[in-house]
C-alpha positions in Angstrom: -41.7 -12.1 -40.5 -40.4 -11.5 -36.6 -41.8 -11.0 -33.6 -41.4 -7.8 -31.9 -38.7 -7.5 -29.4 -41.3 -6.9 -26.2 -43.2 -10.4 -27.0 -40.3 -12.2 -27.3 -39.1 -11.2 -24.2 -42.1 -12.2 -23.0 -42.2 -15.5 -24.1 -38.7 -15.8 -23.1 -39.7 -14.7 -19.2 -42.6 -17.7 -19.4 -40.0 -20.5 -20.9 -37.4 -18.9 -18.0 -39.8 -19.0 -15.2 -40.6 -22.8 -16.4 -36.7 -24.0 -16.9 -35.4 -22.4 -13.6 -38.4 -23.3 -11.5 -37.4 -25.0 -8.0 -36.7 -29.0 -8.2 -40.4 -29.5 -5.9 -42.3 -27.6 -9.0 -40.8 -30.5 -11.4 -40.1 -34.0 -11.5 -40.7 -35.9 -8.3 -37.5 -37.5 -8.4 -35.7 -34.0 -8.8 -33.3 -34.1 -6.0 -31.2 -30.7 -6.7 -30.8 -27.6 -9.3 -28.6 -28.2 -12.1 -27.2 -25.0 -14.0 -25.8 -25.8 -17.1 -23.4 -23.2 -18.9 -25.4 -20.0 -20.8 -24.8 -20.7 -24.5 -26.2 -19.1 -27.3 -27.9 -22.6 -28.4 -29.6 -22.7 -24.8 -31.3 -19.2 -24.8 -32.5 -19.9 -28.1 -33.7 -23.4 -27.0 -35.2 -22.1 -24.0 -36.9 -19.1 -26.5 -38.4 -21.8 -28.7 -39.7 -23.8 -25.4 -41.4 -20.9 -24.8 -43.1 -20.9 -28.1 -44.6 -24.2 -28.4 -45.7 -24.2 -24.7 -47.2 -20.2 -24.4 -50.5 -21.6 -25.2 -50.3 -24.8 -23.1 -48.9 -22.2 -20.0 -51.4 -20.0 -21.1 -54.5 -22.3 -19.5 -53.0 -22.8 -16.6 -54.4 -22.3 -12.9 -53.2 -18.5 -11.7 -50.4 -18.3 -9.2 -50.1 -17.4 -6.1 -50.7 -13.6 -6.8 -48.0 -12.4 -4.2 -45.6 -15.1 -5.3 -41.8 -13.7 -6.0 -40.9 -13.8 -9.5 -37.3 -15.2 -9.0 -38.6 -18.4 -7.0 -40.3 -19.4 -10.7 -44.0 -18.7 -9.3 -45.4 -15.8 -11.2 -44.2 -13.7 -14.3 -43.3 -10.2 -15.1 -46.1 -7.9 -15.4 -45.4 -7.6 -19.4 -45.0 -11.4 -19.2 -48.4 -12.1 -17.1 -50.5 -9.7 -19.3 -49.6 -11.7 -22.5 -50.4 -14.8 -20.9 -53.7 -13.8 -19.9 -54.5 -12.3 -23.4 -53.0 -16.0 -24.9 -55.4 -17.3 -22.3 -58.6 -15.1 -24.0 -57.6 -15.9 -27.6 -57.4 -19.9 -27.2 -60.9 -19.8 -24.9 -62.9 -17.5 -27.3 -63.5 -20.4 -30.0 -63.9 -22.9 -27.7 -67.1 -20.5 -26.2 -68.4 -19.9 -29.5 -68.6 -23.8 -30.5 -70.3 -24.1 -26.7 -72.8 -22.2 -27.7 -73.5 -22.7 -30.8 -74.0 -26.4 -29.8 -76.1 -25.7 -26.6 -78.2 -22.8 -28.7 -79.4 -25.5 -31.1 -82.9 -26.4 -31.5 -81.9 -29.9 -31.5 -79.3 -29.5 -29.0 -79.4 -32.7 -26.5 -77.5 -30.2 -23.9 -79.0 -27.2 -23.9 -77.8 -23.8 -21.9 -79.0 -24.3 -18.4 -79.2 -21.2 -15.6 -76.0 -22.2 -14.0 -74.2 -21.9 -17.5 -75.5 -19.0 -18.5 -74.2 -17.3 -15.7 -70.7 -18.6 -16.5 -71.0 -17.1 -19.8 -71.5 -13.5 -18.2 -68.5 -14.2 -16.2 -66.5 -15.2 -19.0 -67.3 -12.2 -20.6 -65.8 -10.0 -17.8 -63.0 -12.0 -18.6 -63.4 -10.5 -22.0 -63.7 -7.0 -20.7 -60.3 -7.4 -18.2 -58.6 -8.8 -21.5 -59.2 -5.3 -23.3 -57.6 -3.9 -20.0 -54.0 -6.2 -20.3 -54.5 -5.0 -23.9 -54.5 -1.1 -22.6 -51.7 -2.3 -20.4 -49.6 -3.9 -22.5 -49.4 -1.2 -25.1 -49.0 1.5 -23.5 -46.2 -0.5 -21.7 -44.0 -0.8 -24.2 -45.5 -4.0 -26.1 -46.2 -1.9 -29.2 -43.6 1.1 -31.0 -45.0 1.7 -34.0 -46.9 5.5 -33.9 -49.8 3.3 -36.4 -50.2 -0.1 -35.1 -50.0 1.8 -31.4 -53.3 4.0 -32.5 -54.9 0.5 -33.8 -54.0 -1.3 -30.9 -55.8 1.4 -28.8 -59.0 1.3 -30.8 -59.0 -2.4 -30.9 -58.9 -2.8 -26.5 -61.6 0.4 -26.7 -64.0 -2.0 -29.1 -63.2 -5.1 -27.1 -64.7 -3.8 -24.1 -68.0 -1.9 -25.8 -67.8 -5.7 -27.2 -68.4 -7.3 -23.7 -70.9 -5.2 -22.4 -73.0 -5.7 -25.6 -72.9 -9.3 -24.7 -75.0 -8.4 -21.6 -77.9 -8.0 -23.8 -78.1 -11.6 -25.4 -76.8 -13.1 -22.1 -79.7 -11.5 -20.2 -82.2 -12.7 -22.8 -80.7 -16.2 -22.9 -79.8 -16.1 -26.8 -77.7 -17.7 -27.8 -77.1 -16.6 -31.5 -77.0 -13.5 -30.8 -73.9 -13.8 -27.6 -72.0 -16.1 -30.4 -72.6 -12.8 -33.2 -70.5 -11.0 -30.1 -68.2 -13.5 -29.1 -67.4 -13.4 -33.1 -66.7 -9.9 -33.0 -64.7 -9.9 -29.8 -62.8 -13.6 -31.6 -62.0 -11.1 -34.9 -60.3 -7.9 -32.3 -58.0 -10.3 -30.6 -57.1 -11.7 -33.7 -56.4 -8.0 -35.1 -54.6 -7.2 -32.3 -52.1 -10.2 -32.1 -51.6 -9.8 -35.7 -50.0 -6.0 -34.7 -47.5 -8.0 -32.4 -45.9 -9.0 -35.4 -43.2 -7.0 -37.4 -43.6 -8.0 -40.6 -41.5 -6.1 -43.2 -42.8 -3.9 -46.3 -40.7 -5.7 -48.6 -40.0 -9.9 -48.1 
């Protein structure tokens, strides 16, 4: 199984905007920045920093949205888009237990007003994600003719997906937002699973 060659870059421009950042964005006791020699074991360390920590950066506050790229305080377009989406995917269970738990009958912390509206935030959130999934597609993030088409259909039902969830949210029910929050959970995981280029034959 491998990744397709747009996501790794991607990855790659997260662990590099990490590694390179200036010393006052590390360790207080940084005092200068060291380059050590390109090698081929380095990029593929740096590549596999970027793996275990994508969903880790992914949670992060937002950068500065003007920041430069080359000063280590925002990503590429590509790079940003699949951190957001990374961002989506880890949040959507967490929601779904939320309120699950808070749509009990039994529930010792119910959904209040003030969380409620939160949840109709978060799923504008949802809605934006199908855009970064528009986005990143059509940008390149996706070759194949087949998975391309799929990929489109899946961003088109993620956002009918988050304006259905207007209807439960506006009638405070909770079973029925976490049916939705379900269905939008399943798309992300169809799409991320086109990301990967896995052979006919292994």
């Amino acid at each position: 199984m491998r990744i397709s060659c747009t996501l790794i870059v991607a990855i790659a421009s997260i662990a590099a905007a990490t590694a390179f950042a200036p010393c006052s964005q590390r360790a207080k006791g940084c005092t200068e920045l060291t380059a050590e020699p390109l090698t081929r074991r380095s990029i593929l360390t740096t590549v596999a920093t970027g793996l275990s920590t994508a969903s880790i950066l992914a949670v992060s506050g937002s950068q500065p949205a003007f920041a430069e790229v080359a000063k280590g305080d925002s990503l590429p377009e590509g790079a940003a888009q699949f951190k957001r989406l990374l961002s989506l995917k880890s949040d959507l269970p967490v929601v779904i237990k939320r309120v699950n738990e808070g749509g009990a009958t039994d529930s010792s912390t119910p959904i209040d007003k003030k969380e409620w509206d939160a949840l109709s935030d978060f799923m504008r959130k949802v809605y934006k994600g199908g855009e970064d999934m528009k986005s990143y597609t059509k940008g390149g993030g996706i070759y194949d003719p087949e998975k391309k088409k799929k990929a489109e259909e899946d961003y088109k039902l993620l956002q009918r997906i988050a304006q259905a969830g207007d209807v439960p949210i506006s009638k405070e029910d909770p079973a029925g937002l976490a049916g939705v929050l379900r269905k939008a959970d399943a798309v992300m995981d169809d799409f991320f699973e086109l990301l990967r280029d896995i052979p006919d034959e292994i």
